[in-house]
C-alpha positions as CSV (number, residue, x, y, z in Angstrom):
1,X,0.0,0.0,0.0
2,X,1.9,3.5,-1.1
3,X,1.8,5.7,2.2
4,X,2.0,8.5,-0.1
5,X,-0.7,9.1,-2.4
6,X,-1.6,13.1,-2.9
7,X,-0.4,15.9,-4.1
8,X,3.1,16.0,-3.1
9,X,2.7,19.8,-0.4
10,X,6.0,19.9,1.5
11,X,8.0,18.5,-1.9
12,X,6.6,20.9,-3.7
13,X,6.9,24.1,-1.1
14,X,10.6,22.9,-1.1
15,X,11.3,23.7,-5.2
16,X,9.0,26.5,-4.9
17,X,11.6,27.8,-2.3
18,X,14.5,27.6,-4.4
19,X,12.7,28.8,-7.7
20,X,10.8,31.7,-6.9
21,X,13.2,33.9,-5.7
22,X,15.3,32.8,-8.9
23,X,12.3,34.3,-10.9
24,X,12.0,37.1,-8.9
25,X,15.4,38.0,-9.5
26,X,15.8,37.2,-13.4
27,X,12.2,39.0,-14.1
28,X,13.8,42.5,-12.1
29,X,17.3,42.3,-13.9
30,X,14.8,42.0,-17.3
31,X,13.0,44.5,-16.5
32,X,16.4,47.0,-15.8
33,X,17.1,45.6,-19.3
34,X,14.1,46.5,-20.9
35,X,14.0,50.1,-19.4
36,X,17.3,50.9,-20.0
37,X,17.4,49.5,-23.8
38,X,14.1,51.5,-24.5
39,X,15.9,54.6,-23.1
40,X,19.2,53.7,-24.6
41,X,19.1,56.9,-27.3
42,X,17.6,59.1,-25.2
43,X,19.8,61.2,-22.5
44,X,20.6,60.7,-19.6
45,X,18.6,62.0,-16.6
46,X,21.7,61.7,-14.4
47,X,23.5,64.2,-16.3
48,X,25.3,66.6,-14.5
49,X,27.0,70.0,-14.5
50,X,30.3,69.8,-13.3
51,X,31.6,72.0,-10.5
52,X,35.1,74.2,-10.1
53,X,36.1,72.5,-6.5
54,X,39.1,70.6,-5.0
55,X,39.2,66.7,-4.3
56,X,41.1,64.6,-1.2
57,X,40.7,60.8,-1.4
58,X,40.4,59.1,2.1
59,X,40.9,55.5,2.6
60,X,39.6,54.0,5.8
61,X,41.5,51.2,7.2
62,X,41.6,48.7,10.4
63,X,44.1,45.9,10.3
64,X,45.3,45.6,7.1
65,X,48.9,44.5,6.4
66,X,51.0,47.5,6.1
67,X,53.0,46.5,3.1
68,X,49.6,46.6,1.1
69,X,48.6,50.2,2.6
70,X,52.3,51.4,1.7
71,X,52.2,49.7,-1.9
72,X,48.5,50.7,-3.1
73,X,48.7,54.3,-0.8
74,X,51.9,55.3,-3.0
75,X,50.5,54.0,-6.3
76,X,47.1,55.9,-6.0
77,X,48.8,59.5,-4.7
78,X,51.0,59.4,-7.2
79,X,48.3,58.5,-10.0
80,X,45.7,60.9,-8.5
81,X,48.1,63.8,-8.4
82,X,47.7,64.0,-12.2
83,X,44.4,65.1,-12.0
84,X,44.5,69.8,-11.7
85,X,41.7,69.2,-8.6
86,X,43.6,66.8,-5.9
87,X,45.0,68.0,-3.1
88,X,45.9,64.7,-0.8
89,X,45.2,61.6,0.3
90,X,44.6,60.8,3.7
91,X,44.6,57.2,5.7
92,X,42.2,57.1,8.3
93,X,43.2,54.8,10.9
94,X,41.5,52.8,13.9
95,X,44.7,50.8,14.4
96,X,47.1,51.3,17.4
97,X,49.6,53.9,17.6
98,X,52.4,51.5,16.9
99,X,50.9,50.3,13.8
100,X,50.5,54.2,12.7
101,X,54.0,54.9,13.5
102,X,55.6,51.8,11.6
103,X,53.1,53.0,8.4
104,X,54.2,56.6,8.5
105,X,57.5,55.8,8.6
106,X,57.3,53.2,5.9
107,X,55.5,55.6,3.4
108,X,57.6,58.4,3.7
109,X,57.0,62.2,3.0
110,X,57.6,62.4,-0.7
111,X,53.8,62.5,-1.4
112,X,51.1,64.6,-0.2
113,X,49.8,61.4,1.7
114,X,48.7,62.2,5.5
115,X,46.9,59.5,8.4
116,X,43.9,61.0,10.7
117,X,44.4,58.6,13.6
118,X,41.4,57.9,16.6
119,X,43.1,56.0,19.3
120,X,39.8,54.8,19.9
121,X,37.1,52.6,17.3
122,X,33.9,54.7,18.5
123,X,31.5,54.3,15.8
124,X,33.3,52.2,13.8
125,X,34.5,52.7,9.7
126,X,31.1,55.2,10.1
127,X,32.0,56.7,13.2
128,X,35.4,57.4,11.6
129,X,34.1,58.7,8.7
130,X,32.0,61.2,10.5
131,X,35.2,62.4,12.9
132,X,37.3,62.7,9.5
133,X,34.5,64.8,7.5
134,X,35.0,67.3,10.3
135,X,38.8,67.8,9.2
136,X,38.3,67.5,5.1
137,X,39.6,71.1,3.7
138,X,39.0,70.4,0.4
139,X,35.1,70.7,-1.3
140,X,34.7,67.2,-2.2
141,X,36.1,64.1,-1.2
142,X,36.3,61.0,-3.0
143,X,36.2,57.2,-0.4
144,X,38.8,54.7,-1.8
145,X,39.4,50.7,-0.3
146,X,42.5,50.2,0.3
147,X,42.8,47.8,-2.7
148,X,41.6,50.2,-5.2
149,X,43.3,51.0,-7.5
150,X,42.4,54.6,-9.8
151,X,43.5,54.7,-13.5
152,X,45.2,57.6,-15.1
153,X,42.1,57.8,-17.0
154,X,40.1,58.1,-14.1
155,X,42.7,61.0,-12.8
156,X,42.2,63.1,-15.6
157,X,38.9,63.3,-15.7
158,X,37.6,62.8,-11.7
159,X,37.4,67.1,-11.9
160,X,34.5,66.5,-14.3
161,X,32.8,64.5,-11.0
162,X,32.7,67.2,-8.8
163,X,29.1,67.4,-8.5
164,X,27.7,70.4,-6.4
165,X,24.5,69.1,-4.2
166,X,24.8,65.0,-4.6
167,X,27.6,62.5,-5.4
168,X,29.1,60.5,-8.3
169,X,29.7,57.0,-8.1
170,X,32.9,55.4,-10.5
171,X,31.4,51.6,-11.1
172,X,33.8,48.6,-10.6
173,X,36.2,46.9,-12.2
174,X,37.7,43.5,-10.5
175,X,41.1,42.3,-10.7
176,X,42.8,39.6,-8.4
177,X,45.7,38.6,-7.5
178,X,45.6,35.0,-7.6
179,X,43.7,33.1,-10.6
180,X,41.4,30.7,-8.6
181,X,38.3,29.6,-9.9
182,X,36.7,31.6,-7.7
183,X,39.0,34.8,-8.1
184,X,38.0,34.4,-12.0
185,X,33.6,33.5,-11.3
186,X,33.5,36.2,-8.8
187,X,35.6,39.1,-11.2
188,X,33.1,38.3,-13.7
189,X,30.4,39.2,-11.2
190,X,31.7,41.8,-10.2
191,X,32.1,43.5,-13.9
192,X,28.6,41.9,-14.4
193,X,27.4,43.7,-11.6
194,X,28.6,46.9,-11.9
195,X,27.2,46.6,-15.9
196,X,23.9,45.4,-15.0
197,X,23.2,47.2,-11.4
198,X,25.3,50.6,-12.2
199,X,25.7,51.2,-15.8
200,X,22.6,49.8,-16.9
201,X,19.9,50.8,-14.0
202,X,21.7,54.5,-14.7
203,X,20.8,54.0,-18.0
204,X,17.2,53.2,-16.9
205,X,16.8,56.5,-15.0
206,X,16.6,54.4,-11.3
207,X,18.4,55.7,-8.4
208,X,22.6,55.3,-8.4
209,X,23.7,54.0,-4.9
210,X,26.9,55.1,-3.8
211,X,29.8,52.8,-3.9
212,X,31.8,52.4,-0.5
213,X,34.6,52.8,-2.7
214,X,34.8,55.1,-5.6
215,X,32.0,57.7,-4.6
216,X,33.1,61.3,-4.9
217,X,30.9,63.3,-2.0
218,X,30.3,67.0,-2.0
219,X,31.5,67.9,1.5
220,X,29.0,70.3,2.6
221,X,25.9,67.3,1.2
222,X,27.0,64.7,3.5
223,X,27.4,67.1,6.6
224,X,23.9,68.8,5.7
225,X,22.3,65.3,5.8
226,X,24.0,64.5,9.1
227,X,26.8,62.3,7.9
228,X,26.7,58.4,8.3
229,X,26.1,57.8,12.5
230,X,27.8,55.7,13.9
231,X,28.3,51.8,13.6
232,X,26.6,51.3,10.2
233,X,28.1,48.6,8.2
234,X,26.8,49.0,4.7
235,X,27.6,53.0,4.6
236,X,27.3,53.3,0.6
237,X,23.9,51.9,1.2
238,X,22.6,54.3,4.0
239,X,23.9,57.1,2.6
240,X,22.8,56.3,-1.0
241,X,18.9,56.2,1.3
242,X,19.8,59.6,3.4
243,X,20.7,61.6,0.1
244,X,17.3,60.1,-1.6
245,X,15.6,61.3,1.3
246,X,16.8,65.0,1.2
247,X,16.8,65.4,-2.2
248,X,20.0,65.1,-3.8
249,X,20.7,63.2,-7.0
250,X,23.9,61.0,-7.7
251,X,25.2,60.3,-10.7
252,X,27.1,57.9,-12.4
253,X,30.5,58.5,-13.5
254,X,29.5,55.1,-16.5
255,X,32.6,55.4,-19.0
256,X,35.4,55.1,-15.8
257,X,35.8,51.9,-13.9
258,X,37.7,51.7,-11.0
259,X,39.7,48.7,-10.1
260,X,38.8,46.7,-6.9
261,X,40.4,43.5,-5.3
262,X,38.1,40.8,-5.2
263,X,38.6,37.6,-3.5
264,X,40.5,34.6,-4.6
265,X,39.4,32.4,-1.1
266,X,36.1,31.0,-0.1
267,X,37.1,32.3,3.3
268,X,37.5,36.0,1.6
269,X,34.6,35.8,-0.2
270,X,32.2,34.9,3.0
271,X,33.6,37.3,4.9
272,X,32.7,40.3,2.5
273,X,29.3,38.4,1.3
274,X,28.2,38.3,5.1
275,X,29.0,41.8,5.6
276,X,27.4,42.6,2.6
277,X,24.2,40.9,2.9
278,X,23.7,41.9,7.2
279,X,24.2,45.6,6.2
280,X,21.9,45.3,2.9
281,X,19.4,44.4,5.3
282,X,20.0,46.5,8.2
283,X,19.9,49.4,5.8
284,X,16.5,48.3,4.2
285,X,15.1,47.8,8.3
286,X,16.2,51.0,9.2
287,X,15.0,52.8,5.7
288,X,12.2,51.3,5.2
289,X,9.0,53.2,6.4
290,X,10.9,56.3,5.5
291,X,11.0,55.1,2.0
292,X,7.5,54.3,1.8
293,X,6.4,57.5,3.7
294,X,8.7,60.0,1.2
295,X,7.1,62.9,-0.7
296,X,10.1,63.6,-2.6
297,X,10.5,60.3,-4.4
298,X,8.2,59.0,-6.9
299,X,6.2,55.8,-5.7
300,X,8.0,53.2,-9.0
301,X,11.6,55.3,-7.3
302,X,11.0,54.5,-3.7
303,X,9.6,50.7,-4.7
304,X,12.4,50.0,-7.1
305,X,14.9,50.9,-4.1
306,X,13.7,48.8,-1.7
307,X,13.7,46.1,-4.4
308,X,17.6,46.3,-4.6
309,X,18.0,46.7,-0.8
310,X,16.1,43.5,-0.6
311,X,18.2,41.3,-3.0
312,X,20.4,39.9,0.0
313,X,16.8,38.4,1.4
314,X,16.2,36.1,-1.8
315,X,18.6,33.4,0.1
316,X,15.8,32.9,2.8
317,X,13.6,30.9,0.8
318,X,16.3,28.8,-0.6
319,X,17.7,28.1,2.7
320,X,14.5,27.0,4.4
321,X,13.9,24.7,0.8
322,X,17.6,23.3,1.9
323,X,16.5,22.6,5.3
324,X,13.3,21.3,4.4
325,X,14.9,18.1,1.9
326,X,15.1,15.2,4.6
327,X,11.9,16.1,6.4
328,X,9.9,16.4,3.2
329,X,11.9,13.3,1.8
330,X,10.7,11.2,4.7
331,X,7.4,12.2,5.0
332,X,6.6,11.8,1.0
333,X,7.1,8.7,-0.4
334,X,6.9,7.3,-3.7
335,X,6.7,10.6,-6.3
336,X,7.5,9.0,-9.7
337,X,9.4,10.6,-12.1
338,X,6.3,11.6,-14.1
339,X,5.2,13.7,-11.3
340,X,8.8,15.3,-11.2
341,X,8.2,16.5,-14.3
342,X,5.0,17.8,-14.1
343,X,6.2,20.3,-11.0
344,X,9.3,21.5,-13.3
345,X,7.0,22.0,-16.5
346,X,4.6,23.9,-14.5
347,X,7.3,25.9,-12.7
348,X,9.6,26.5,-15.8
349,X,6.3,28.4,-17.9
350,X,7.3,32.2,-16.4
351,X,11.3,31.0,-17.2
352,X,10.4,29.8,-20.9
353,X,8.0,33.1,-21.2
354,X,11.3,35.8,-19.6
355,X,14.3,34.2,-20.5
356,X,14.0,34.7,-24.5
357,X,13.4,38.4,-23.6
358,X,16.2,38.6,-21.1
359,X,18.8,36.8,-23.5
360,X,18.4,39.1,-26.3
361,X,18.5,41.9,-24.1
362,X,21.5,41.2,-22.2
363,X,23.2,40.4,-26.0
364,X,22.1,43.6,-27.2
365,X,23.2,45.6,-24.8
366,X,26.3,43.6,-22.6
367,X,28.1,42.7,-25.7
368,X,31.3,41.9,-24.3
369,X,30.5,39.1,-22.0
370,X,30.4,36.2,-24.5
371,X,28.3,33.2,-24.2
372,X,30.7,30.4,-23.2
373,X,32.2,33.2,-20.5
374,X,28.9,34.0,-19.3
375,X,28.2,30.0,-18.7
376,X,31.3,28.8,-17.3
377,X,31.4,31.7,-14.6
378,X,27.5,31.5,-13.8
379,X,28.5,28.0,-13.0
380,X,30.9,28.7,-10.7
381,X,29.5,31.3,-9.3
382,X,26.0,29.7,-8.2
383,X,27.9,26.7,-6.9
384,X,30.1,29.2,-4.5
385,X,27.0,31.5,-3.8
386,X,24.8,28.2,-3.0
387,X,27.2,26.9,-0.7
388,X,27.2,29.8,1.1
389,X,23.3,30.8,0.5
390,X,22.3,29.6,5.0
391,X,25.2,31.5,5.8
392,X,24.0,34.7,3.7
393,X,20.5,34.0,4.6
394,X,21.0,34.1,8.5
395,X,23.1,37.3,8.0
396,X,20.4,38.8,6.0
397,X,18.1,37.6,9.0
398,X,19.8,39.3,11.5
399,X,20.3,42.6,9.6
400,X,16.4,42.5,8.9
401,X,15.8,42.0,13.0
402,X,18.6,44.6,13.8
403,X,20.5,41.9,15.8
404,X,24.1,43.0,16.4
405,X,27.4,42.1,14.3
406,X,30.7,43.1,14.3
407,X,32.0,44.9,11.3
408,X,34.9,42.2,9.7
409,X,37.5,43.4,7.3
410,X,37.7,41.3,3.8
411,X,41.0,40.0,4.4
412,X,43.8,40.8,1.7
413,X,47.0,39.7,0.6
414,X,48.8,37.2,2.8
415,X,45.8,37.5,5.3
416,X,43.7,36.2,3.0
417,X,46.0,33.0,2.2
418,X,45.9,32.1,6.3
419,X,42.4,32.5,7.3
420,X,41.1,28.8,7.4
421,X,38.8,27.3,5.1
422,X,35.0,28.0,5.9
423,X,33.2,24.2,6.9
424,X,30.0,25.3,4.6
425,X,30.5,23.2,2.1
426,X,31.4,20.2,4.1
427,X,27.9,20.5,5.9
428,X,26.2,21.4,3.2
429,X,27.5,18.3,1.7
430,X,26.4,16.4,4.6
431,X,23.2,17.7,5.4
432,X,22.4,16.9,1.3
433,X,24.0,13.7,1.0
434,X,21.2,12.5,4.4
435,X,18.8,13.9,2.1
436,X,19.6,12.4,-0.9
437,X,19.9,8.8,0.5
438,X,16.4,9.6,2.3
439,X,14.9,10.3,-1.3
440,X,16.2,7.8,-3.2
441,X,15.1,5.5,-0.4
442,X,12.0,6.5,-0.6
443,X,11.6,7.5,-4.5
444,X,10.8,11.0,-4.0
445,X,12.3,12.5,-7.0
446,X,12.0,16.0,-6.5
447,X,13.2,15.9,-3.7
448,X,16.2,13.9,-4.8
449,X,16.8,16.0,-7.7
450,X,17.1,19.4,-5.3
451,X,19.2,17.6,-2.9
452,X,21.6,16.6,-6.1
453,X,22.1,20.2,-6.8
454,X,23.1,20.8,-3.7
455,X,25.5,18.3,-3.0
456,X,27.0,18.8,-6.3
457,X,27.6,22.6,-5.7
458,X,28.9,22.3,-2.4
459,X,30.7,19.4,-3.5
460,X,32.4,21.1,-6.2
461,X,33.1,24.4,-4.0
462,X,34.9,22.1,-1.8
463,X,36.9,20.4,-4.5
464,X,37.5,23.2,-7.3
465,X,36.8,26.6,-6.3
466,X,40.2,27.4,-4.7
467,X,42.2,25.9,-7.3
468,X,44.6,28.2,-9.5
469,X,43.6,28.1,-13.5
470,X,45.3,30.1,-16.3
């Protein structure tokens, strides 16, 4: 007698999960597309007048190895003091006094290169931020990583981003500095990104957010909003909101990239992605009901915000799919392959309906990323981000409930190399490997295929993704 015998509810709950927020997110990157290819001849509303004004780069640091500071700290002065608007560049420290004395006397005083140092951490890289605004001489100031890395190009013609009454944001450019598999899926990303989420929603009239490096602030904006506060982790974010609110525009510097450092570990990479998807969230909690209650945004501005602050909350679903595979594999027996395929057919009609559009758009207007590129590092890239999707998903939680977390720098350079691998894809594998066996046991094929996917990705982030390729 089959225990099992109706419609398969917690089975299919469990792919609903993990394909929802897929189509959530591929039907909102279509619909940038679509906006930004039927306003692709027409100008651009972010369109500026550039301002007569003077320019200091600042590059907030905690802990970083001091041979990178002295290395990219040099580089940048020197490249920056090309452009007629620069004045300096200043370090702002929360390190110890030892550590500021050993990296002032290691970059010398043969560049206009100074360090604001607070004995203290109040407030954090926001609190910091705030203290150094009150000592920033020059009209605008433009907030650097320390891994970033300005081109002449961007030197010559950063004057032209001096924007009186908002900001201007340079989009990204990865680069690494050792060619894992990882290094190589998550540069395409990042490029990806900055193309689809910069270039393009600038190109669709929707709101620019900052970038927490490569934003160029009019001084007197940021103190007239109140500057960050202290202890906010996703800064670009909450200040990208508090300029909204007031009424200043940003605009987006679109034919400059700037070069950033992405990560070449899984440790790296979960470090920033945490950060990243917490202060997302904590942003979107605190922002909110201000969003929703603004007079000075349209209502399709204000929505289309919080739709990008609420990205980092997509992993929820899939997470509670990932946790859901043994129970519902236990619980519902005997669902043939036949009735597999009738929950993919059904699920698949909105990708077979979108993805035709969303193809031809993203050829038409991201030309550069080729087809077999675009595979191979979507690949990689979902198999890293899936491995790592409870991890995100509890950090989006706790940003979303305003539960506490300490602000952890991405390490860099030889940092990177000695932080110990992360377990997540060991008990990922695990967790899906109990699932898999329980499905199979009891032929419950969708739940067997989605525990497959998930032990393949973890299993493959554990075996491939920090491996060096040419």
């Amino acid at each position: 007698m089959e225990s099992y015998t109706a419609i398969p509810l917690l089975s299919t709950i469990a792919m609903l999960l993990v394909v929802f927020p897929i189509l959530l997110l591929l039907l909102y990157e279509t619909l940038i597309l679509a906006i930004a290819n039927r306003r692709r001849n027409k100008a651009n509303n972010n369109i500026h007048r550039a301002s007569r004004g003077t320019l200091e780069a600042v590059v907030p640091i905690y802990s970083e190895p001091i041979e990178l500071v002295v290395e990219k700290t040099r580089r940048n002065s020197a490249v920056l003091l090309t452009s007629p608007c620069f004045t300096r560049l200043t370090i702002l420290s929360d390190d110890s006094s030892d550590y500021v004395r050993n990296l002032a006397e290691a970059l010398g005083y043969d560049l206009p290169i100074s360090i604001f140092h607070r004995p203290d951490r109040r407030g954090g890289r926001t609190g910091a931020l705030d203290d150094y605004l009150k000592n920033v001489t020059a009209t605008h100031f433009l907030i650097l990583d320390v891994d970033a890395e300005p081109t002449l190009e961007i030197a010559t013609k950063i004057c032209t981003g001096l924007q009186n009454g908002g900001a201007s944001v340079i989009p990204w450019e990865g680069y690494f500095t050792r060619g894992t598999r990882l290094a190589h899926a998550v540069k395409f990303f990042t490029d990806f990104g900055s193309d689809l989420l910069y270039r393009m929603r600038s190109q669709a009239g929707l709101f620019v957010f900052p970038l927490g490096s490569g934003t160029i602030y009019d001084k007197n904006v940021v103190l007239d909003v109140g500057g960050w506060g202290d202890n906010i982790i996703q800064d670009d974010i909450w200040m990208g909101v508090k300029l909204a609110l007031n009424g200043y525009d940003t605009h987006l510097l679109g034919e400059l990239s700037l070069r950033i450092l992405v990560p070449s570990t899984l440790a790296a990479f979960k470090t920033q992605q945490k950060r990243w998807a917490y202060g997302t969230s904590d942003v979107l909690r605190r922002s909110a009901l201000k969003l929703i209650k603004s007079h000075k945004l349209s209502f399709w501005r204000r929505l289309e915000m919080l739709a990008y602050m609420s990205l980092p909350l997509l992993t929820i679903p899939v997470s509670i799919s990932f946790l859901l595979l043994p129970i519902a594999g236990a619980l519902e027996q005997r669902i043939t392959f036949g009735m597999f395929l009738e929950e993919i057919l059904y699920m698949s009609s909105p990708f077979i309906l979108i993805f035709p559009i969303y193809y031809y758009l993203y050829q038409r207007l991201m030309k550069k990323y080729s087809l077999k590129q675009t595979i191979t590092n979507l690949g990689r890239f979902t198999a890293i981000l899936t491995t790592l999707t409870p991890t995100l998903a509890w950090n989006s939680l706790k940003g979303l409930l305003g539960l506490p977390l300490s602000y952890e720098v991405t390490p860099k350079g030889k940092k990177e190399t000695q932080e110990k691998k992360p377990k997540d894809p060991f008990y990922m594998l695990l967790w899906s490997t109990l699932s898999l066996f329980i499905s199979v046991l009891n032929q419950n094929t969708i739940i067997g295929a989605l525990s497959l996917a998930f032990f393949t990705a973890s299993l493959w982030t554990l075996a491939r993704a920090e491996k060096i390729v040419a």
